[in-house]
Residue, then its C-alpha position, 0 to 999 in steps of 0.5 A: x747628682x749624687x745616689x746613695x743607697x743607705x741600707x740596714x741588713x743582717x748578717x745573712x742579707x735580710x732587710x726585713x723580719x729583724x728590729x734595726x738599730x733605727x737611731x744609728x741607721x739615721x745618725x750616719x744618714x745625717x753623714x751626707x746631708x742629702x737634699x732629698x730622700x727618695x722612698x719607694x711605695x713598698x717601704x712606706x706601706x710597711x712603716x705606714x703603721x708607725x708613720x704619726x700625725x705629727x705637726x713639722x715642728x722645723x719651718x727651715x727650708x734645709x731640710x730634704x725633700x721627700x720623694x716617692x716613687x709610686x706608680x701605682x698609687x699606692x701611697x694615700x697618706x700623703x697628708x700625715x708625711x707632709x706634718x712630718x717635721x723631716x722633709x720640706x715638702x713632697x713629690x710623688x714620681x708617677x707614670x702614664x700608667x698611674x690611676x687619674x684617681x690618685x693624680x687628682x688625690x695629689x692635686x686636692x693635696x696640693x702634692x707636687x707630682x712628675x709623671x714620667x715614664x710608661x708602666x714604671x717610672x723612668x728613674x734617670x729622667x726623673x733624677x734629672x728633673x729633680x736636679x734640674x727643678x728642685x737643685x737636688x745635689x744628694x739624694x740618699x735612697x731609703x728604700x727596700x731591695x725592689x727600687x734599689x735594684x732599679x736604681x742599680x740595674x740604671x747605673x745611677x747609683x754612686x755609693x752603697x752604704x751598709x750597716x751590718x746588724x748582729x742578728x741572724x734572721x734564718x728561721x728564728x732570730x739570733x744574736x751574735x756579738x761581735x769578734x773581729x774586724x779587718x779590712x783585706x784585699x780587694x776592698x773585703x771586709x772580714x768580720x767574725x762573730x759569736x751566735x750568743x745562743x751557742x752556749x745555751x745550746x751545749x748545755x742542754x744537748x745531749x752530746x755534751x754530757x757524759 
């Protein structure tokens, strides 16, 4: 199996608290043509605002599964992500510390589920029965820094994918433009941009006026 971490950052490393370009970070996700998209709990309960109802409107069986890691059993709006029309179904990867409340909520759904592992789930073995049970040959990771660690930490991740954004979250968001690309030595990018606000800052301190 093939793990692709796909993440959108800013230019100091935040993943949170910036708007990202949503319409590109899933055009090039579309790259991999993955068979199954693996989300932690914590990122689905951070969309589960903008997260709608909406009837699949796409019945082909090539699209990805989808499946969330959740041992805790924290993800209760199974039914709104399988109406999605983005994935072909769902399952939830448990533990033996999962709650026996939110497997029989996954039961009543009918929510495909695979508990593995003691307090957390064990990630390589449930990659390996994804492989096996469902012929998973892509998986691509759409989730925060907790599982991509995780996955990290395992080895079991081949490929990062990163898309730079703009935009400088320090105390308060700033915008940059950007100036030069170039590829050097030892596989390092280095990229050049402009704070936009740089100006407007000059003009209105003191120490640019006479």
């Amino acid at each position: 199996m093939r793990v692709i971490l796909h993440n959108a950052v800013s230019m100091d490393g935040r993943t949170d608290s910036f708007e990202p370009d949503v319409g590109l970070f899933y055009e090039v996700a579309r790259h991999w043509d993955e068979d199954a998209t693996l989300v932690g709990a914590d990122t689905l309960l951070a969309a589960s605002e903008e997260i709608s109802s909406e009837t699949a409107a796409d019945p082909s069986d090539d699209r990805p599964l989808l499946v969330v890691v959740d041992s805790r059993g924290r993800i209760r709006i199974w039914e709104q992500l399988l109406r999605l029309r983005h994935w072909r179904g769902g399952v939830a990867l448990c533990s033996a510390s999962t709650p026996e409340e939110h497997l029989e909520y996954l039961d009543v759904l009918g929510v495909e589920r695979l508990a593995v592992g003691a307090d957390r789930v064990d990630l390589a073995a449930a990659l390996r029965w994804l492989a096996d049970r469902h012929g998973v040959d892509t998986l691509r990771v759409d989730s925060g820094g907790a599982l991509n660690r995780a996955l990290l930490r395992a080895e079991l991740v081949d490929e990062v994918s990163v898309l730079v954004h703009p935009v400088l979250v320090g105390e308060a968001a700033t915008g940059l433009t950007l100036e030069a690309v170039q590829r050097r030595r030892n596989g390092t990018v280095w990229l050049r941009y402009a704070l936009e606000a740089r100006c407007a800052r000059k003009c209105v301190s003191k120490r640019y006026f006479p």
